[in-house]
C-alpha positions in Angstrom: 0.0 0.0 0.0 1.0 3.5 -0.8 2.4 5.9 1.9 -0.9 8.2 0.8 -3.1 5.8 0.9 -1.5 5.0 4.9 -2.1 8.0 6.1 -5.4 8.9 5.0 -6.2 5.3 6.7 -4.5 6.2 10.2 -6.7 9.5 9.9 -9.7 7.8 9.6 -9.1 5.9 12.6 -8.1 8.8 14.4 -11.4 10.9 13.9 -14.1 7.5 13.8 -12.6 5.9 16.9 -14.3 7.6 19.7 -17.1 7.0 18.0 -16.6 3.2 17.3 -15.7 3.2 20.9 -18.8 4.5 22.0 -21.2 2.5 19.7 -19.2 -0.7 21.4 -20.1 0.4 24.5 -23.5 0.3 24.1 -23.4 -3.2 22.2 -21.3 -5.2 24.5 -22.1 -6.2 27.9 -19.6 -5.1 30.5 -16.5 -6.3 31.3 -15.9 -8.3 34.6 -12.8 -6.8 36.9 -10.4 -9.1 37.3 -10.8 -11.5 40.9 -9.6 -13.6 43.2 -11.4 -17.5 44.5 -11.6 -16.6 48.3 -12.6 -19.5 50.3 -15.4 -19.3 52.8 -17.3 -21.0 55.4 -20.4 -20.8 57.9 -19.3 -19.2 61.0 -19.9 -22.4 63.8 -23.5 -21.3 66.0 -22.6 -20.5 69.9 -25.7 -21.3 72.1 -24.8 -19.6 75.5 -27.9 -20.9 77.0 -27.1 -22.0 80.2 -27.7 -25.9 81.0 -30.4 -26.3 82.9 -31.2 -29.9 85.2 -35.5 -29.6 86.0 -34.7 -32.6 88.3 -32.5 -31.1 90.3 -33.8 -27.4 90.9 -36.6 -29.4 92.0 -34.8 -31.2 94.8 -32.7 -28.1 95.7 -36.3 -26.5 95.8 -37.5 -29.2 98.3 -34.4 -29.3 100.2 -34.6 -25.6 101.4 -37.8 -26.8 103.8 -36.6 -29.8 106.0 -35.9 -30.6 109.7 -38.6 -29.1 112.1 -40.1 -27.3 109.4 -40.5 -30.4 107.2 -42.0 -32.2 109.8 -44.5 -29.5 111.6 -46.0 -29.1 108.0 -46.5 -33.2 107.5 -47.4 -33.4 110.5 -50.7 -31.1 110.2 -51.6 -32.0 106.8 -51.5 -35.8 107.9 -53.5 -35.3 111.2 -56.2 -33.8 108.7 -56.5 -37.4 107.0 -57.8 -38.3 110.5 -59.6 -35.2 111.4 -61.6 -36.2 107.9 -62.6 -39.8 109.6 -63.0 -38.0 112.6 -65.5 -35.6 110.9 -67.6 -38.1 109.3 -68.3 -40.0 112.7 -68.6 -36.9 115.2 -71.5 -36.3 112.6 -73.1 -39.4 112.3 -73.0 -39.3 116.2 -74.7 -35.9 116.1 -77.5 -37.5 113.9 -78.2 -40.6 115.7 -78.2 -38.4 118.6 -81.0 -36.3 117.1 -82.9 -39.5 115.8 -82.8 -42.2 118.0 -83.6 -40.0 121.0 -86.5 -38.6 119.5 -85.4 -35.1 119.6 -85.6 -34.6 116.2 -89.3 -35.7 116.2 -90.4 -33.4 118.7 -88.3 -30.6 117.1 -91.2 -31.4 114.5 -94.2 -31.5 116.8 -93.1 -28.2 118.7 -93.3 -26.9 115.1 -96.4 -28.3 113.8 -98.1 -26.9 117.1 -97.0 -23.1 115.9 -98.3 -23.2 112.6 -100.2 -25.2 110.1 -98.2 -23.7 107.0 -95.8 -26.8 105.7 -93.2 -23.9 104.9 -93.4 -22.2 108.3 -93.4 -25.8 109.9 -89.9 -26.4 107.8 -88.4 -23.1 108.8 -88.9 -23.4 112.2 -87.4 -26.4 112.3 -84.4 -26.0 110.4 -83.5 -23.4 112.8 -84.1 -25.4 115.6 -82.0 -28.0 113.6 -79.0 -25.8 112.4 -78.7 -24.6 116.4 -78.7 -28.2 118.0 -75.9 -29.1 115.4 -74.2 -25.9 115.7 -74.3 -26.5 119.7 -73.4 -30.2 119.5 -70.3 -30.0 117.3 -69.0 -26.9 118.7 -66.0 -28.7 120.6 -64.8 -30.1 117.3 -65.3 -26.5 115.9 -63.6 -25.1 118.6 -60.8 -28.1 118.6 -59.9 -27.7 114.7 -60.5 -24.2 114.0 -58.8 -22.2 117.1 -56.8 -24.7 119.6 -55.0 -26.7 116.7 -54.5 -23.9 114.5 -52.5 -22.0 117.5 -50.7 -25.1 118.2 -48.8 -25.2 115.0 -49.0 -21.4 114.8 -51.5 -20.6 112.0 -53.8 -18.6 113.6 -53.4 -15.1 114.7 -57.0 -14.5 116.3 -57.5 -14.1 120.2 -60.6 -16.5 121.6 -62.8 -14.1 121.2 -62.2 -12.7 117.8 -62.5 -16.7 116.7 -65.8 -16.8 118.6 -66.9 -14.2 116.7 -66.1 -15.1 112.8 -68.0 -18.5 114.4 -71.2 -16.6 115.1 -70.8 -14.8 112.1 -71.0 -18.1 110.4 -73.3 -19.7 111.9 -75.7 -16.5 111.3 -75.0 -16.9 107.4 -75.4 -20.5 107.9 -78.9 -20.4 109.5 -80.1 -17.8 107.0 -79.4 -19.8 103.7 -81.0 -22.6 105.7 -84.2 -20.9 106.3 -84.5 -19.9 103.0 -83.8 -23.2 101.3 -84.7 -26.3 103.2 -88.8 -24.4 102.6 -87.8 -24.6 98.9 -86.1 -28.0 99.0 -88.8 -29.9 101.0 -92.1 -28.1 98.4 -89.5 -29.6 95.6 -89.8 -32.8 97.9 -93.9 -32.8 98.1 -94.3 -32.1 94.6 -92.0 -34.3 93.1 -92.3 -37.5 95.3 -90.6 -40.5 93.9 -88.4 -38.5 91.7 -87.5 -35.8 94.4 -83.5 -37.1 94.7 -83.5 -35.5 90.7 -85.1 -31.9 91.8 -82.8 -32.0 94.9 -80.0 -32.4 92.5 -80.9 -29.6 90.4 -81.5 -27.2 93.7 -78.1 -28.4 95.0 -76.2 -26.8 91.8 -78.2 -24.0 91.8 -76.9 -23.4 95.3 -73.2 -24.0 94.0 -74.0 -20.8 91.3 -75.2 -18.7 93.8 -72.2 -20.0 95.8 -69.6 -18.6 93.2 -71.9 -15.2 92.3 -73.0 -14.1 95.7 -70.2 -15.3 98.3 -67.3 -13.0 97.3 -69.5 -9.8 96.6 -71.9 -10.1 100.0 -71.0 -12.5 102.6 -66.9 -12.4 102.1 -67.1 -9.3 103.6 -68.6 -9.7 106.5 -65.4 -11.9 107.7 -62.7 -9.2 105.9 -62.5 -5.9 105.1 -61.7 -5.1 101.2 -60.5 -2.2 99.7 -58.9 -1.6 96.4 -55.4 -2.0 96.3 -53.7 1.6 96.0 -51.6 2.6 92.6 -48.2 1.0 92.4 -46.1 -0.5 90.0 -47.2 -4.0 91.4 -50.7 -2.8 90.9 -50.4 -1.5 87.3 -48.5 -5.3 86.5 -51.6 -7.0 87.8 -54.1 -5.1 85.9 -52.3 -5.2 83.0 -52.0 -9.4 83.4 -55.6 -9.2 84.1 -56.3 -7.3 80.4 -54.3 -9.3 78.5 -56.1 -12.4 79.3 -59.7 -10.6 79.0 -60.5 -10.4 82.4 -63.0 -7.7 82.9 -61.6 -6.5 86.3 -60.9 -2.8 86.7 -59.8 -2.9 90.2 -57.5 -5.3 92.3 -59.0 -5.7 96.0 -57.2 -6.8 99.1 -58.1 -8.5 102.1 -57.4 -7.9 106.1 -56.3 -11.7 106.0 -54.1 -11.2 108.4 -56.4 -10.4 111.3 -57.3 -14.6 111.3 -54.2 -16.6 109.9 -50.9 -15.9 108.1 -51.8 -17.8 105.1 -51.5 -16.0 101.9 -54.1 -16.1 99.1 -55.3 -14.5 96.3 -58.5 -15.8 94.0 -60.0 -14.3 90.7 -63.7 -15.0 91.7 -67.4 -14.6 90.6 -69.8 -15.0 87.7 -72.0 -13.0 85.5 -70.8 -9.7 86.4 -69.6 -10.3 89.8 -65.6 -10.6 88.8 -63.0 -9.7 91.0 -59.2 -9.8 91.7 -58.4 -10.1 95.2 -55.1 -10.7 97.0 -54.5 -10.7 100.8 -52.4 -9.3 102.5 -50.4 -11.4 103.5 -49.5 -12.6 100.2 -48.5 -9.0 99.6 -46.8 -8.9 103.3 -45.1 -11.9 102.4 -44.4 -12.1 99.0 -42.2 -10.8 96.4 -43.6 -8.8 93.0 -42.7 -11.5 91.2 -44.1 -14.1 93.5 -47.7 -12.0 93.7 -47.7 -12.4 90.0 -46.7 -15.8 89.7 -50.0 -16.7 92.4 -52.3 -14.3 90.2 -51.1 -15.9 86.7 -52.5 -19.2 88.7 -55.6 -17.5 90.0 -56.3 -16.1 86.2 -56.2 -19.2 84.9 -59.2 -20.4 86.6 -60.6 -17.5 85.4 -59.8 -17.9 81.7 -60.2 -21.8 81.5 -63.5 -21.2 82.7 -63.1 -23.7 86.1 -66.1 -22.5 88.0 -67.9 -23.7 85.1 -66.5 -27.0 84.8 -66.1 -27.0 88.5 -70.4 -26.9 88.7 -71.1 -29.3 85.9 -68.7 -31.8 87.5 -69.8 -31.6 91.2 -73.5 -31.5 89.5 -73.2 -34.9 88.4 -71.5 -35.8 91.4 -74.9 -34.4 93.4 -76.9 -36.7 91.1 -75.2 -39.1 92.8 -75.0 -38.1 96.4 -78.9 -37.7 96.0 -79.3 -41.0 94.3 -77.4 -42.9 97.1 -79.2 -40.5 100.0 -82.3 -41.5 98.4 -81.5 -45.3 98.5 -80.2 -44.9 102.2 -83.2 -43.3 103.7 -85.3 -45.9 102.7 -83.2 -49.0 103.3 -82.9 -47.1 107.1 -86.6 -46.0 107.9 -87.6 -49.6 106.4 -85.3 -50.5 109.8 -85.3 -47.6 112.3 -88.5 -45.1 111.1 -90.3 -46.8 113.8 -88.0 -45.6 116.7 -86.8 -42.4 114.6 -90.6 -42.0 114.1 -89.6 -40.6 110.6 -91.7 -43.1 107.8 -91.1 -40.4 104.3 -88.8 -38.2 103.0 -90.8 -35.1 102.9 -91.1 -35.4 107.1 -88.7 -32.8 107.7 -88.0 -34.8 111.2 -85.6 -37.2 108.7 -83.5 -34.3 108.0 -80.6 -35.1 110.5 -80.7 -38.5 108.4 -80.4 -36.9 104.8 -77.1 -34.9 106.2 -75.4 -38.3 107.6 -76.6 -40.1 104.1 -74.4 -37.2 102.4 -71.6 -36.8 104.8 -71.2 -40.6 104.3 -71.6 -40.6 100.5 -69.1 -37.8 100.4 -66.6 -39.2 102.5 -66.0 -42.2 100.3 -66.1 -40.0 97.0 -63.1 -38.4 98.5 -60.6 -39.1 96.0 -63.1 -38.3 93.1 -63.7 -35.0 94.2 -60.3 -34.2 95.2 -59.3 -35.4 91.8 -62.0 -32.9 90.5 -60.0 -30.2 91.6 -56.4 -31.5 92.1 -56.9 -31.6 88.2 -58.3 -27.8 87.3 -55.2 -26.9 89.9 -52.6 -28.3 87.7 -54.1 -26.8 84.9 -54.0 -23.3 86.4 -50.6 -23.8 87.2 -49.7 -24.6 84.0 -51.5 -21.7 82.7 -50.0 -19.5 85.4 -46.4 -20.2 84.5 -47.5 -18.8 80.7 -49.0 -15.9 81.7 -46.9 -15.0 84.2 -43.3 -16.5 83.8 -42.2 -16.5 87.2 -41.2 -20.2 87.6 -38.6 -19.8 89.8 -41.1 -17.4 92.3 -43.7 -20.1 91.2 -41.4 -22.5 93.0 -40.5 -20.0 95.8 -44.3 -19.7 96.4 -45.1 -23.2 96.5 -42.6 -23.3 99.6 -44.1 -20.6 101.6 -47.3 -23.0 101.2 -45.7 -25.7 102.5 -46.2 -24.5 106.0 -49.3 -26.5 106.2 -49.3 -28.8 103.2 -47.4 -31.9 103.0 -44.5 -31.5 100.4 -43.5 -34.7 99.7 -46.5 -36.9 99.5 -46.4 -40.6 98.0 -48.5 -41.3 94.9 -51.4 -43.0 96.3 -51.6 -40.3 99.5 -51.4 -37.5 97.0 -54.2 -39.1 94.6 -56.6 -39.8 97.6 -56.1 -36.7 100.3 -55.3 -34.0 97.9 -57.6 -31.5 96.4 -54.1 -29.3 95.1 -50.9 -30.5 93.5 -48.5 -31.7 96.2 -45.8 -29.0 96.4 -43.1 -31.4 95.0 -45.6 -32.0 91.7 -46.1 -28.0 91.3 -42.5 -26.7 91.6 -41.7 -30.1 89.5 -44.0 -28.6 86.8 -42.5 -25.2 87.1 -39.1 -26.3 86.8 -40.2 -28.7 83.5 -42.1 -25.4 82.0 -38.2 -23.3 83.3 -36.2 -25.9 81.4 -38.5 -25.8 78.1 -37.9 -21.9 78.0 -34.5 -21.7 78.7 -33.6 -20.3 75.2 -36.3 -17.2 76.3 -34.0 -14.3 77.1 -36.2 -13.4 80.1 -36.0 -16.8 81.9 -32.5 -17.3 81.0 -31.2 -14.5 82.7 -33.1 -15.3 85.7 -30.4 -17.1 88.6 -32.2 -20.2 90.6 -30.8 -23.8 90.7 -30.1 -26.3 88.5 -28.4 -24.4 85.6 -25.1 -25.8 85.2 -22.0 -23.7 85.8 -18.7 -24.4 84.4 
C-alpha cells in the first residue's frame, strides 16, 4: 500500500474511533474486573444458654424446707386425713343423737303446734336444727379451728375474735337454711318418687349462687376489702388481668391477716360479679414476682372457665350423692322409722338423716372430688407459669405454702387426700415449663438452681 493511501487510513481511525468506541459500548455487555477465588465457610452457631437440670432445681427447691419445718407441716396435713374420719363419725353421732332419742321428732311436733303452713313448719325447724348441730359440734369446731390452728401457729386470732367469725358463720349458715330447706322440701312434696333428681338440680343451683353471691356479699362480713392503692405492682396486675380478658378494673385486698398468716389470692365470681383479690399477706409476704406468679395461677381459673367445669362436675357428682341419699333413707326408715318416728322423705323430722346419708356418701367419694379439683389446679398452674413467667417465684411460692401442706407426698396419698398438686408436683411442673424456656431471654437471665455452671 502506498504511503498516501497509509495515512489517509491512520486518519480515519483517528477521527471515527471515539465513535466506534462508543457504539461498542452500548453493544457489549460489560467487562468483569479481574478477581480472586476466596474461600469461605459458615461461622460455627454459639448457644450460651445456660444448661439447665429440671430434676434437680426441684430437689434443691425441696431441700430448702426440712428438719422441724418439714415435719411440723407433715405433720398437720396428715393429722387432717384423720380429722376427715374423725368428721364423718362426730357427725353421724350428732345424727343418731338427734334420731334415736327422738329429739328430732319433737323438734317437728313443737313446730307443727306453731303453725299449720308446711313452709313455716320447715323453717322453724331447720332453725331449731341448724342450732342443735351448731351447739353439739362446737368442741370439734372449737378443737380444729382455734386450739390446733394455734398449736402449730396458723392462727393469729384471740378467743374471742375466733368466737366471733363463728357466730358470724353460723348466722350466714342459719339464713341460707331458712331460705332453702322451705324450697327444697315443696320440691320434695311435689316431686315424690323423683325428688332425689329436683334436689340435685336445687343443689347446683346453690353452688352458682355459691360462686356469684359469696365473694361480693358474705366475704365481707369476715374481711375488710378495699382496692389495692396505685403502684407498679398494681399497674403489672391489671395489666396481666387485660391481657387475658379479664373484665376486672380494680385489684381488692383483704385484712387476711387479722385470722391466719396464710397468703391467698382468687380471681372469683360469675355474670358480672368478677374480681381480683389478694391478701395481705400474700403481699406482706411475697415478692412482686411471687404475687404475680399466684395471680397468673388464680387467672387461669378464670380464663379456663373452672367455676364452670367446676359446677357441671360436682352436678353430676350431686346426682349421685342424692341418688345414694335417696337409696339410704329408705333401706334405714324400712329399719329404724319406727323408733326415729320418721316413715317419708318429705317429714322434715328425717332431715338429720339426709345430712349423715351425704356426709357418708361424700366421705367415700373423697378421691373423686379431690381429683376434680387436684386436676383444674394443675391446669391453672400450667396456665400460670405462661401468663406469668415466674417459675422460679412459682417454686418460691409453693414453699411458703408448705407451711401447712405436706411437700412430699407418696402417689397413692397424694391421689386420695389431695384437692391441690403436692408442692413437689407443682414446683416439678415449674421447673419442667423453666427448662423448656431456657432459650427465652427473660427466663434465662433469671439465677435459681439447676443451671449448670462451668
Amino acid at each position: 500500500m502506498k504511503k498516501p493511501m497509509l495515512g489517509g487510513i491512520f486518519l480515519l481511525l483517528m477521527v471515527t474511533g471515539p465513535a466506534l468506541q462508543h457504539a461498542w459500548a452500548q453493544d457489549l455487555p460489560p467487562s468483569a474486573a479481574p478477581t480472586a477465588r476466596i474461600e469461605s465457610s459458615a461461622l460455627p452457631v454459639i448457644d450460651a444458654t445456660p444448661a439447665f437440670d429440671a430434676g434437680r432445681a426441684t430437689r434443691d427447691y425441696l431441700s430448702r424446707v426440712n428438719g422441724e419445718a418439714r415435719a411440723r407441716s407433715d405433720a398437720y396435713f396428715e393429722g387432717g386425713y384423720w380429722l376427715q374420719l374423725l368428721d364423718l363419725f362426730y357427725g353421724l353421732g350428732v345424727a343418731g343423737l338427734l334420731l334415736f332419742t327422738g329429739l328430732s321428732a319433737r323438734l317437728r311436733d313443737w313446730a307443727e303446734e306453731r303453725t299449720h303452713s308446711r313452709s313455716g313448719q320447715v323453717i322453724l325447724y331447720g332453725a331449731g336444727y341448724i342450732a342443735a348441730v351448731t351447739l353439739l359440734e362446737l368442741p370439734l369446731s372449737l378443737f380444729e379451728g382455734f386450739f390446733r390452728e394455734h398449736a402449730y401457729g396458723l392462727s393469729n386470732q384471740s378467743f374471742w375474735a375466733w368466737l366471733g367469725d363463728f357466730g358470724i358463720s353460723f348466722a350466714v349458715t342459719l339464713v341460707a337454711g331458712v331460705i332453702v330447706l322451705p324450697i327444697f322440701y315443696a320440691a320434695v312434696r311435689v316431686a315424690r318418687r323423683d325428688w332425689w333428681l329436683w334436689g340435685a338440680g336445687l343443689a347446683v343451683l346453690l353452688l352458682i349462687a355459691q360462686v356469684t353471691i359469696y365473694p361480693v356479699f358474705v366475704a365481707p362480713l369476715f374481711n375488710h376489702f378495699e382496692k389495692m392503692p396505685d403502684s407498679p405492682l398494681q399497674r403489672q396486675i391489671v395489666a396481666l388481668a387485660r391481657a387475658n380478658q379479664i373484665p376486672a378494673g380494680a385489684i381488692y385486698v383483704s385484712d387476711a391477716s387479722r385470722q391466719s398468716n396464710r397468703i391467698s389470692a382468687n380471681v372469683s365470681g360469675f355474670l358480672g360479679t368478677t374480681r381480683i383479690t389478694l391478701n395481705d399477706n400474700l403481699l406482706k409476704q411475697g415478692t412482686p414476682q411471687e404475687v404475680l406468679a399466684v395471680l397468673g395461677h388464680e387467672m387461669g381459673h378464670y380464663v379456663m372457665g373452672h367455676a364452670t367445669r367446676i359446677i357441671l362436675m360436682m352436678g353430676l357428682v350431686m346426682l349421685l350423692c342424692f341418688g345414694f341419699t335417696a337409696w339410704g333413707f329408705g333401706a334405714a326408715t324400712d329399719f329404724f322409722g319406727g323408733a326415729w318416728q320418721v316413715r317419708k322423705v318429705e317429714d322434715v323430722a328425717g332431715l338429720p338423716l339426709l345430712a349423715a346419708l351425704a356426709s357418708l356418701f361424700f366421705f367415700l367419694v373423697t378421691p373423686l372430688t379431690n381429683t376434680i379439683t387436684r386436676t383444674a389446679e394443675n391446669q391453672a398452674d400450667i396456665f400460670g407459669l405462661d401468663a406469668a413467667r415466674q417459675p422460679d417465684a412459682f417454686a418460691t411460692v409453693i414453699l411458703k405454702l408448705s407451711s401447712y401442706r405436706k411437700l412430699e407426698p407418696g402417689a397413692f396419698e397424694e391421689a386420695v387426700f389431695y384437692d391441690h398438686p403436692s408442692g413437689r408436683t407443682r414446683i416439678e411442673t415449674a421447673m419442667e415449663w423453666k427448662k423448656e424456656h431456657m432459650h427465652d431471654p427473660d427466663i434465662r437471665s433469671v439465677e435459681g438452681p439447676g443451671i449448670a455452671t462451668h
